[in-house]
Every structure is written in C-alpha cells, then in structure tokens.
N, C-alpha and C positions, 0 to 999 in steps of 0.2 A: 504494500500500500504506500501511497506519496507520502511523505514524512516520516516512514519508521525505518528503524535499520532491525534487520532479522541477524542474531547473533550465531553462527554456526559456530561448534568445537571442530580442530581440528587436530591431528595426530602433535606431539609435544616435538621438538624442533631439534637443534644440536645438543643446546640448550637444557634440555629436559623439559624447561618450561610449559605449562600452559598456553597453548594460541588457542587463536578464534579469528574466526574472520566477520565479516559485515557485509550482510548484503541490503543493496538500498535499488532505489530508482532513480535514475538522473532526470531532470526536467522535462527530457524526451520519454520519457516514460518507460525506456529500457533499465533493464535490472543493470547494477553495477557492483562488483564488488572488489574489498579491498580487506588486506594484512589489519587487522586489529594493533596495530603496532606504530608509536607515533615516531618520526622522521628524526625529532629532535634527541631525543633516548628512546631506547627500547625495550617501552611499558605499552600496557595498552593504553588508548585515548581516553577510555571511559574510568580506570582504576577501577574494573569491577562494579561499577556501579550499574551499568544496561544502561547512563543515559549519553547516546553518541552525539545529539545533535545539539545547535541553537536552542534559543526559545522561538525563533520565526522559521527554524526548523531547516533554515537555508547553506547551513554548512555544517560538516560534521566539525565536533569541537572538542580539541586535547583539554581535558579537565586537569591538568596536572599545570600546565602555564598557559592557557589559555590560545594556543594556535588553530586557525582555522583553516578545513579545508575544503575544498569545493566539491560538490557532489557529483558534476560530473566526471572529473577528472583524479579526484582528489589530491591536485594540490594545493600547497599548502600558499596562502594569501596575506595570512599575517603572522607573526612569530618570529620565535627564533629557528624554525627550520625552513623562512623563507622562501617558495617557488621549488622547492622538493615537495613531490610526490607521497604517498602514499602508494603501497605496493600493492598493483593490482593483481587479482586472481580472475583467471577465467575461468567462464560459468558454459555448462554445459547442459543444453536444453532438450531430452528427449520426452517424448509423449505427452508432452505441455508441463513436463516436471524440469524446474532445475536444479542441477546439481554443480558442485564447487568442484571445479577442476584443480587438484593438490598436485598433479604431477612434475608443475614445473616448478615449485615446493619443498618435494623430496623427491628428489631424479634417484 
C-alpha cells in the first residue's frame, strides 16, 4: 500500500547480524525495495522500531541522525550520508506474488 514499508527478515549476513529489508512503492506505484541498512553506519534506519518513514510519509527516514531518503531511489537527500544510496534488492514477481531476490546478497 502507498505509505507503508513491509518489513521482510532476511538470512543474517557476514556479520551474523540480523537484516531485513523494506519493501515500499515508489510514486509510480511500482514496489521498491531496499537493504534495511543506513549509508551513514550500518544499523538499520528504523533501530527496530517498524517506523521507516516521515510523518508526510515522503521519505524513508534514519531515526538514529535523522537522514532522508527518497523512495524512489533511495537516496539519501539530507544527512550525513549525502547522495549515497540505499542498497537496493531486487524483487521478483511470479503469479502476482513478490518475492525478494537475496541472490545478489549472498552469491
């Protein structure tokens, strides 16, 4: 739906770590998704919280220093991780289901 980000788990990294990704829709109404992981350090945006975005819902938003980034592209517009990206994952759509493509992830 336009304004929400759906949270998927994904396998834990080199890291050990917990990830997750985010999946949203871009203005175009195509799903987008991206690494739960903010540019500036690598924490998630949310710190566990589940809330990704604005309050006008128009950029996902590092709750940790405040960086914003664009939902089409995700990147980033203000911060300190400046015009860097947010890492995107590709979404694989069979039978009108999608599914999060990890491959290029964990090759």
């Amino acid at each position: 739906m336009p304004g929400e980000v759906v949270p998927v788990a994904l396998p834990r990294g080199q890291s050990r770590r917990p990830r997750e990704a985010m999946v949203l829709l871009g203005s175009d109404g195509q799903p987008r998704c991206y690494l739960n992981e903010c540019r500036h350090l690598p924490i998630p945006i949310d710190m566990g919280s589940k809330r990704y975005l604005t309050q006008n819902k128009q950029h996902l938003l590092c709750g940790t220093h405040g960086a914003l980034y664009r939902l089409d592209d995700g990147v980033c517009v203000t911060g300190p991780c400046l015009s860097l990206a947010l890492e995107s994952i590709p979404l694989i759509e069979e039978d009108g289901l999608l599914y999060v493509d990890v491959s290029e992830l964990y090759p």
